[in-house]
N, C-alpha and C positions, 0 to 999 in steps of 0.2 A: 935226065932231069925232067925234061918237059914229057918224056911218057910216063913218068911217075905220075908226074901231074893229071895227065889223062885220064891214068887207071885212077885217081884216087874220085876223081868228078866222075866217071861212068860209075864207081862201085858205091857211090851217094847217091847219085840218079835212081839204078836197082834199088836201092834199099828203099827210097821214100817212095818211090811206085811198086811194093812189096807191099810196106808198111801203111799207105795211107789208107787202104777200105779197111783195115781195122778198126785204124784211128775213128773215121767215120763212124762206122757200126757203133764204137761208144759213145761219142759226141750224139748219136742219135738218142742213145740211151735217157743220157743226160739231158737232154729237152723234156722226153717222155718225162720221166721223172719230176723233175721241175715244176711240168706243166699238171700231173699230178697230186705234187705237193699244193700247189695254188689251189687247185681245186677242194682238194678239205680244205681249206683255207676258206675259200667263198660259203663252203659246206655252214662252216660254222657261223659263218656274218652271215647266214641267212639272205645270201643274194641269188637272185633269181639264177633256176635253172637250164639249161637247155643240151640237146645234143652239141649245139655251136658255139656254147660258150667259149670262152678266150682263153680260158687256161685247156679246154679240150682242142681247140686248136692247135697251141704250143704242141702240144701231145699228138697230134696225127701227125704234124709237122716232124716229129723225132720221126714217129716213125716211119716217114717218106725218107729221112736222110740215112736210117740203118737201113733200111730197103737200097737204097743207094752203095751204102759201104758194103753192102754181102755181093749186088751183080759187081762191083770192084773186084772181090776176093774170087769171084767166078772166072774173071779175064783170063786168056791165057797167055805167062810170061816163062821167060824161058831160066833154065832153070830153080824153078816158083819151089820142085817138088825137095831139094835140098832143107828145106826150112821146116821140114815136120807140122806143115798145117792142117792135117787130117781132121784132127779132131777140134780145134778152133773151127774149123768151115762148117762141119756136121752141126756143132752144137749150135753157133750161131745163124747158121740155116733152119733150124730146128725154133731158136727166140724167134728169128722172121715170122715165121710162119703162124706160130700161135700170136703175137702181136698184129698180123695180120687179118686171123679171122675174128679177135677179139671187139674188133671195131665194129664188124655186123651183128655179133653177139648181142655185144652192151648195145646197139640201137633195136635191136628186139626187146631185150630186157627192159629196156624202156618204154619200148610202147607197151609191151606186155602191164608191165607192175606199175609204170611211174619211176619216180624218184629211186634209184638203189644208194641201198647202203655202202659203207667202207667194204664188208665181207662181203662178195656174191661172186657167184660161179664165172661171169665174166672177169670180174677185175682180179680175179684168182688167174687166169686162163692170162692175162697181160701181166700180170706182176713177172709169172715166170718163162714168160717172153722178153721181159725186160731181163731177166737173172740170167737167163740163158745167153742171150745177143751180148750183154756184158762183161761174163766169163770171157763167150769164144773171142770177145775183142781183146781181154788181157791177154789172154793165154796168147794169141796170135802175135801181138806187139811185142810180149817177151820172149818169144822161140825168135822170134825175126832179129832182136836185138841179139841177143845172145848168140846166134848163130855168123851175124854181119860184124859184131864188134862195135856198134854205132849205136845211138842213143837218141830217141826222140824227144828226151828231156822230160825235166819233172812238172813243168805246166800239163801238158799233155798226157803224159801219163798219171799225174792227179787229179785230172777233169775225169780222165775216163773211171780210174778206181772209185770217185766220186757217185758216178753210176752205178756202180755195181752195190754199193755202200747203201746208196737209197734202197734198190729196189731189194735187197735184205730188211730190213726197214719195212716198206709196204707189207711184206707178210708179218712180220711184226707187228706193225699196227693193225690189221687185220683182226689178229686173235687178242688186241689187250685193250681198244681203243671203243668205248660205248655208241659207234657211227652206224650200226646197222640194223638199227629199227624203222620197218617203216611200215605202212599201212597194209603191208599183203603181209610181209616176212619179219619176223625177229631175232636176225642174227647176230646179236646181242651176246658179248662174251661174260660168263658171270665173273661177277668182280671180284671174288680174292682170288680168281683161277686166272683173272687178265692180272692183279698187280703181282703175284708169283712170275706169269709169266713173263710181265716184261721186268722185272727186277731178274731176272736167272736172261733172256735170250737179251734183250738189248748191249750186256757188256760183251755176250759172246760175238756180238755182230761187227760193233766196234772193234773188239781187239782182235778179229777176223783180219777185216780188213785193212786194218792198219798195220799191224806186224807183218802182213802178205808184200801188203806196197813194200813196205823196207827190206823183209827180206830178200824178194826179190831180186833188188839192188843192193845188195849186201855190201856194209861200207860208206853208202854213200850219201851223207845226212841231203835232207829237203825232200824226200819222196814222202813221205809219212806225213810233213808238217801241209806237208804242199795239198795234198789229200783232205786232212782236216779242215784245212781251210778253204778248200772252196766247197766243201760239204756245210761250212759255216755261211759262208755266200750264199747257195740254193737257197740255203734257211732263212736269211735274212730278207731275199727278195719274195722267197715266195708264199713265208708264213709269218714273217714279224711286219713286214714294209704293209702289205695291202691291209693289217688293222691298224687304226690309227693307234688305240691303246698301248699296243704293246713297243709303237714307235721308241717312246721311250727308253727299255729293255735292249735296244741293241748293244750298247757300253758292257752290260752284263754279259750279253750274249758273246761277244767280242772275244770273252776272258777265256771262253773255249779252246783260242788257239794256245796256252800254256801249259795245259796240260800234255799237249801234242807237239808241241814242241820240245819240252822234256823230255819226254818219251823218246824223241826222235835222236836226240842229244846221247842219253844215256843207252841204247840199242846201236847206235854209232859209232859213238866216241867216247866210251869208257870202255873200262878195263875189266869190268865185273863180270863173272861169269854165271852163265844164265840170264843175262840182262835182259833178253824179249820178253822174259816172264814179269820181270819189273817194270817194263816198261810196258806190259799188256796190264797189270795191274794198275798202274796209272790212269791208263786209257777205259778200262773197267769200270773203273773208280766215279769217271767222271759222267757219265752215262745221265744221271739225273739233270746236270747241267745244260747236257748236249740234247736231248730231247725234248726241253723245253722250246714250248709251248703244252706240246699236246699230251706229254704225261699228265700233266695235270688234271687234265679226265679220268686219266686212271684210276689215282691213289685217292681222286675225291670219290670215287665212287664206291669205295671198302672204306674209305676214314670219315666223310662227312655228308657223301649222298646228297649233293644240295644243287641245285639247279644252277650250271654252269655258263651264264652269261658270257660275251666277247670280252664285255668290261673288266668280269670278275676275275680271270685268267691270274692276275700277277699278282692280288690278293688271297687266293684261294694257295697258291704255289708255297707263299711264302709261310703259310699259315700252318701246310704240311709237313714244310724241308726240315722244319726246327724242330719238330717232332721226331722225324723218321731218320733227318740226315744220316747220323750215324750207321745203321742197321743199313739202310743202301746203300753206301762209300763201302763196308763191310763185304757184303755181298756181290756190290759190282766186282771191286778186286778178285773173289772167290771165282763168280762164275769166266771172269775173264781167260781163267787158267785152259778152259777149255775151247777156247776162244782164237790162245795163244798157239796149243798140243794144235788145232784145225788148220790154222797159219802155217804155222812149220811145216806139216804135210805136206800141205795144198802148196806153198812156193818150190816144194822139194818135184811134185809133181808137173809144174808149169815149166819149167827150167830145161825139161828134158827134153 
């Protein structure tokens, strides 16, 4: 009995000193990100610039702590190589690295040009440093579970898919979002080729990474909702809290967790066959919801082209959603489909 006990506290020990530079590596992620998000954020309140601003802080700060969780994954523990971390280590050695040199990049590009835009060769170069480091930390946390039988639980594993969630996002915003004009360069996406764009990739990204979380854990409701919702948290802190305007708008913003929570419900605990695909439709569906704020530069800039104040934000949204809503609840569902087929895959591939 008490060497049961033994074996069962040694093979918990192994696992969370396996498991934690994963955890790490996303938790880094997730700062990066965050401290990203703020920063369009300031972008738009027009608050002064600098390389040391405090949302670029947050953001070095991530990535001092995935810097951190990758020499973790380097240690050497004993039987480490049972866990099939090959390709978790490479890929996420691979995010280090460009996250890494992206920091003297973007302070070139600055002294070079000034101010950059949302699109520029640097913040291209950290987005997919952040994509990278956040795959190889799922992929690593789900070979490690699946392999030990034990669970780091759905806080943790939803803070990190959370990461991975944004920095899909970032290239997103990238190609649909009018943030990259400035005095040297006009990386300016044209407008009905940005609202195309993020009406077709925005549902695919969501219902990516939400049907991934679940499937992963197949069965097991709260991974998906848990997901959503602290994807709704980043948001709240780091693009509705610092305007005061849209302080207001959190109640609304709130309601995002409903949809994913459904979703998470009927992908679980129904009976319906195919459900991932109804419940990626769901989550498709709700995309205009979920991106609020910053869609709204989108669609005003194909539907009304009119100078978008901080103030004007939640006047301008509403003026559009009642027009379009239909045609985008329509289409989110649509392009989710391939959102959902991507998920499937990709958790049939993690698992191995």
């Amino acid at each position: 009995m008490l060497s049961d006990q033994t074996l069962g506290i040694k093979q918990k020990r192994f696992f969370w000193k396996i498991v934690i530079p994963y955890i790490v590596l996303g938790m880094g992620v997730v700062l990066v990100t965050g401290g990203g998000s703020w920063d369009i954020t300031n972008h738009i309140l027009n608050k002064p610039e600098s390389f040391f601003a405090e949302p670029h802080l947050i953001l070095y700060g991530g990535v001092a702590v995935s810097i951190g969780g990758f020499i973790g994954t380097l240690l050497p523990i004993q039987n480490k190589n049972l866990f099939n971390l090959k390709f978790p280590k490479r890929l996420s050695g691979l995010g280090i690295f460009l996250l890494i040199i992206a920091g003297p990049l973007d302070f070139w590009w600055h002294d070079m040009y000034g101010l950059d835009g949302l699109l520029s060769p640097t913040h291209l170069i950290l987005m997919a440093g952040m994509l990278f480091t956040s795959i190889g930390s799922i992929v690593g946390i789900i070979r490690i579970e699946n392999k030990s039988e034990r669970k780091t639980g759905v806080i943790l594993q939803g803070l990190v898919f959370s990461g991975a969630w944004f920095s899909l996002t970032g290239f997103a915003h990238s190609f649909s979002l009018p943030f990259s004009k400035t005095d040297y360069v006009d990386f300016n996406p044209e407008p009905t080729f940005a609202a195309v764009f993020a009406t077709i990739v925005y549902p695919i990204v969501m219902a990516f990474i939400l049907i991934t979380s679940a499937k992963v854990n197949s069965g097991k409701f709260g991974y998906l909702s848990t997901t959503g919702a602290f994807y709704i948290l980043i948001m709240i802190l780091s693009a509705l809290l610092p305007n005061p305007v849209l302080v207001d708008t959190i109640p609304f913003y709130l309601m995002n967790l409903i949809p994913f929570v459904l979703a998470d419900i009927i992908i679980n605990k129904s009976k319906i066959k195919k459900s991932h695909y109804i419940a990626g439709a769901i989550i498709g569906s709700s995309f205009i919801f979920s991106y609020f704020p910053l869609i709204t530069y989108t669609y005003n800039e194909v539907m009304f082209d009119r100078l978008v104040w901080p103030s004007m934000i939640p006047l301008i949204y509403s003026e559009f959603i009642v027009v379009i809503f239909p045609i985008l609840v329509a289409c989110g569902a649509v392009s989710s489909i391939i959102g959902t087929v991507i998920a499937l895959r990709a958790s049939r591939r993690i698992i191995i």
